[in-house]
N, C-alpha and C positions, 0 to 999 in steps of 0.2 A: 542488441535488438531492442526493438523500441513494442512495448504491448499496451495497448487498448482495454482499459478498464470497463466493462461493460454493465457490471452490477455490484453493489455492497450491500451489507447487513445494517439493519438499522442499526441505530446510535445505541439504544439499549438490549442489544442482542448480548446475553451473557456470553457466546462464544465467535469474535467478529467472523467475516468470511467476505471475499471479494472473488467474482468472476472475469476472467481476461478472454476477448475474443482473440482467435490463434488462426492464422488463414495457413492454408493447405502445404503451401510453401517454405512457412517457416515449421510447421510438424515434421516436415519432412529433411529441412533440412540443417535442424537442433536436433536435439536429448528430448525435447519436450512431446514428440511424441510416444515417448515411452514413456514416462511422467504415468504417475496415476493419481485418483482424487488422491489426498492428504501430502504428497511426497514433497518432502523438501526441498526447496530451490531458494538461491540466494536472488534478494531482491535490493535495488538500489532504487532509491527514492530521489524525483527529480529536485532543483534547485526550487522549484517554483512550490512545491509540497511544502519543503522548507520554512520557506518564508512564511508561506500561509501558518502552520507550525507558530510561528513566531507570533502574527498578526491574533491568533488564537489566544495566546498563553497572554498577552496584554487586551483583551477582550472580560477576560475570566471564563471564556468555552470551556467546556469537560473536555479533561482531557491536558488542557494548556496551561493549566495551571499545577500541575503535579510537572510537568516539564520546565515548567520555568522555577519553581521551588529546587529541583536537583541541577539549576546553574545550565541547561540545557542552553545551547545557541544553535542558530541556524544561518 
């Protein structure tokens, strides 16, 4: 299943957080809607995340540079 990022926390939120829009269809026919705030779910992060990942940690961005110190590749 593929979900739609619809909000994040800023850059300097000490605790991050992102919201996904979930249409009727897929509540109904995942686990997701039984899901509550906080509940655990594996998440896989696209190729294109990745990269950017990458394009960061050679910038010096927050964040991409603690990644590319521990040997990180994308």
């Amino acid at each position: 299943m593929s979900l739609t990022v619809t909000a994040v926390s800023p850059a300097p939120e000490p605790e991050p957080w992102f919201e996904v829009g979930l249409i009727p269809t897929t509540l109904a026919d995942t686990g997701l809607g039984a899901k509550g705030i906080g509940s655990h779910v594996n998440l896989e992060v696209d190729v294109l995340a990745k990269y950017t990942e990458r394009l960061l940690a050679f910038s010096g961005a927050r964040g991409g540079a603690a990644a590319h110190a521990k040997g990180a590749t994308a």
